[in-house]
Residue, then its C-alpha position, 0 to 999 in steps of 0.5 A: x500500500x503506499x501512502x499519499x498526501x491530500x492538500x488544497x487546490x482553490x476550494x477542493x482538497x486534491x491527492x496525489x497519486x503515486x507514480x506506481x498507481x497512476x493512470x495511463x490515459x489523461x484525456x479522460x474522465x474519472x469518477x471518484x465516491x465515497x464508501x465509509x471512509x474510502x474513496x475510490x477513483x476510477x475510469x468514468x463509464x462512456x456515456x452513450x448520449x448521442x449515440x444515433x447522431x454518431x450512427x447517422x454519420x456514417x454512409x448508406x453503404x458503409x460496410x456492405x463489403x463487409x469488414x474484410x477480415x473474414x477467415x475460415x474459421x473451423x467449426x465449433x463444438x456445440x455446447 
Protein backbone atom coordinates (compact mmCIF):
# COMPACT_ATOMS: atom_id res chain seq x y z
CA UNK A 1 0.00 0.00 0.00
CA UNK A 2 1.65 3.37 -0.37
CA UNK A 3 0.65 6.30 1.22
CA UNK A 4 -0.25 9.91 -0.20
CA UNK A 5 -0.98 13.30 0.64
CA UNK A 6 -4.27 15.38 0.39
CA UNK A 7 -3.89 19.05 0.02
CA UNK A 8 -5.80 22.49 -1.04
CA UNK A 9 -6.46 23.23 -4.57
CA UNK A 10 -8.77 26.51 -4.67
CA UNK A 11 -11.98 25.46 -2.61
CA UNK A 12 -11.16 21.47 -3.26
CA UNK A 13 -8.77 19.05 -1.34
CA UNK A 14 -6.61 17.16 -4.13
CA UNK A 15 -4.33 13.85 -3.61
CA UNK A 16 -1.88 12.58 -5.04
CA UNK A 17 -1.45 9.62 -6.93
CA UNK A 18 1.77 7.88 -6.68
CA UNK A 19 3.77 7.49 -9.84
CA UNK A 20 3.10 3.14 -9.38
CA UNK A 21 -0.84 3.72 -9.25
CA UNK A 22 -1.27 6.07 -11.99
CA UNK A 23 -3.46 6.15 -15.00
CA UNK A 24 -2.41 5.69 -18.24
CA UNK A 25 -4.79 7.93 -20.04
CA UNK A 26 -5.39 11.97 -19.43
CA UNK A 27 -7.52 12.81 -21.74
CA UNK A 28 -10.37 11.01 -19.85
CA UNK A 29 -12.98 11.27 -17.05
CA UNK A 30 -12.87 9.50 -13.93
CA UNK A 31 -15.48 9.34 -11.50
CA UNK A 32 -14.49 9.22 -7.63
CA UNK A 33 -17.38 8.40 -4.46
CA UNK A 34 -17.10 7.97 -1.24
CA UNK A 35 -17.57 4.44 0.59
CA UNK A 36 -17.31 4.53 4.53
CA UNK A 37 -14.22 6.08 4.80
CA UNK A 38 -12.67 5.08 1.45
CA UNK A 39 -12.58 6.91 -1.73
CA UNK A 40 -12.38 5.14 -4.73
CA UNK A 41 -11.45 6.60 -8.37
CA UNK A 42 -11.96 5.00 -11.34
CA UNK A 43 -12.40 5.31 -15.06
CA UNK A 44 -15.74 7.07 -15.63
CA UNK A 45 -18.42 4.91 -17.80
CA UNK A 46 -18.94 6.03 -21.57
CA UNK A 47 -21.97 7.82 -21.91
CA UNK A 48 -23.93 6.68 -24.65
CA UNK A 49 -25.62 10.18 -25.25
CA UNK A 50 -25.97 10.64 -28.88
CA UNK A 51 -25.14 7.59 -29.92
CA UNK A 52 -27.81 7.96 -33.01
CA UNK A 53 -26.16 11.01 -34.12
CA UNK A 54 -22.93 9.45 -34.28
CA UNK A 55 -24.65 6.32 -36.36
CA UNK A 56 -26.15 8.55 -38.56
CA UNK A 57 -22.84 9.80 -39.85
CA UNK A 58 -21.87 7.18 -41.23
CA UNK A 59 -22.59 6.22 -45.38
CA UNK A 60 -25.57 4.41 -46.73
CA UNK A 61 -23.08 1.87 -47.78
CA UNK A 62 -20.76 1.69 -45.35
CA UNK A 63 -19.90 -1.98 -44.59
CA UNK A 64 -21.69 -3.75 -47.33
CA UNK A 65 -18.40 -5.03 -48.24
CA UNK A 66 -18.06 -6.36 -45.08
CA UNK A 67 -15.38 -5.69 -42.72
CA UNK A 68 -12.63 -7.52 -44.93
CA UNK A 69 -11.17 -9.80 -42.40
CA UNK A 70 -13.22 -12.94 -42.95
CA UNK A 71 -11.20 -16.04 -42.00
CA UNK A 72 -12.49 -19.71 -42.43
CA UNK A 73 -12.94 -20.20 -39.49
CA UNK A 74 -13.47 -24.28 -38.24
CA UNK A 75 -16.50 -25.26 -36.69
CA UNK A 76 -17.20 -25.07 -33.15
CA UNK A 77 -18.04 -27.54 -30.77
CA UNK A 78 -21.75 -27.44 -29.57
CA UNK A 79 -22.16 -26.68 -26.30
Amino acid sequence: MSLTKVFKSGNSQAVRIPAELQYDRLDMDYEIERVGDELRIRPARRRLTNLMEKFQGFSDDFMTQGRGDELDEPERDML
